[in-house]
C-alpha atoms as one frame of an Amber mdcrd trajectory, in Angstrom:
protein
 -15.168  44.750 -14.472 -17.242  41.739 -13.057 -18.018  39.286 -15.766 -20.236
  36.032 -15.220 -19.809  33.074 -17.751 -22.822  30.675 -18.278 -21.147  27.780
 -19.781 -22.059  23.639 -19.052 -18.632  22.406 -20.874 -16.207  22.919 -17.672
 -13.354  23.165 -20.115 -14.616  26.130 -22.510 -15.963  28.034 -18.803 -12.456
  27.186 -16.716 -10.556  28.461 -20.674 -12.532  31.913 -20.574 -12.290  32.084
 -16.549  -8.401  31.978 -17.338  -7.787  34.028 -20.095 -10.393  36.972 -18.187
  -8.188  36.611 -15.295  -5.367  37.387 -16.726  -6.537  40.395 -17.765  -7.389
  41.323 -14.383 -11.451  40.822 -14.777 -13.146  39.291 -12.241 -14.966  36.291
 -13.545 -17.519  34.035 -12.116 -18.939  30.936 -13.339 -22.249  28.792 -13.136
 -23.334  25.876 -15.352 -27.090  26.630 -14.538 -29.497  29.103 -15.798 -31.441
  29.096 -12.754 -28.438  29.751 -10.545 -27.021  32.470 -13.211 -30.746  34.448
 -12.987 -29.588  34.445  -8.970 -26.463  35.476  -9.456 -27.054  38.396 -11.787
 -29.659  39.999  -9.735 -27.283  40.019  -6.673 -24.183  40.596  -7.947 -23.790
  43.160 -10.676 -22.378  41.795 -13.688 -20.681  43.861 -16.248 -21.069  41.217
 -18.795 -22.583  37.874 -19.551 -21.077  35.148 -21.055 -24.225  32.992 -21.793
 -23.928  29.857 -23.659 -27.697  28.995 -24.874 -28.313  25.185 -24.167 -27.516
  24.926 -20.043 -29.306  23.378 -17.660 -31.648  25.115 -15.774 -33.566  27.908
 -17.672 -32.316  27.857 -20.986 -29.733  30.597 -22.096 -32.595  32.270 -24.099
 -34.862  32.767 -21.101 -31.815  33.690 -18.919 -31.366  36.369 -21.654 -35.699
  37.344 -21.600 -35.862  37.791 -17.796 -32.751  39.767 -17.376 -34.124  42.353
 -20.078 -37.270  42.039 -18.055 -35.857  43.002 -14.610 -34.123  45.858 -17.152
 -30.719  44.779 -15.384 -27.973  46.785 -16.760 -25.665  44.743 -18.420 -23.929
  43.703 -21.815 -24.615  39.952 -22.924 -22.651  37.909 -24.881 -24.494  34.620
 -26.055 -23.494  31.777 -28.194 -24.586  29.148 -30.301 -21.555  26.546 -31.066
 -19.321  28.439 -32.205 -21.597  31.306 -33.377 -21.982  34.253 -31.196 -24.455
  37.046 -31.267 -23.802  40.207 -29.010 -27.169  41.992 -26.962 -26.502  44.689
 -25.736 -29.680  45.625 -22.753 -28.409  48.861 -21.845
């Protein structure tokens, strides 16, 4: 399972990254929403990690244009410490 985290605070992204890996997921990560809207188009994600406030397009318009494009995939997106599961499939 391919999983790309959205995260700007290096330590939360590099905790998930290890914790996924361990698991055996394959985990990428990008502090950008810009760079994550690339990403996802080209690579496939599973799921999305998507933290909301991120440089870049904001993790709510990362969130719009991916249902737009109708990519498949499950997104995960937090606030703080509050997280809200989409699921665009």
């Amino acid at each position: 399972m391919k999983i790309l985290i959205v995260e700007d605070d290096k330590k939360i992204a590099s905790f998930l990254k290890k914790g996924l890996e361990e698991e055996y997921f394959t985990v990428d990560i990008t502090d950008n929403g810009d760079e994550a809207l690339y990403l996802v188009e080209f690579n496939g994600y599973d799921v999305i990690i998507l933290d909301i406030m991120i440089e870049g397009s904001n993790g709510y318009e990362v969130c719009k244009s991916i249902k737009s494009k109708k990519i498949s995939a499950k997104s995960i997106e937090s606030v703080g410490s509050i997280f809200s599961v989409i699921f665009h499939k």
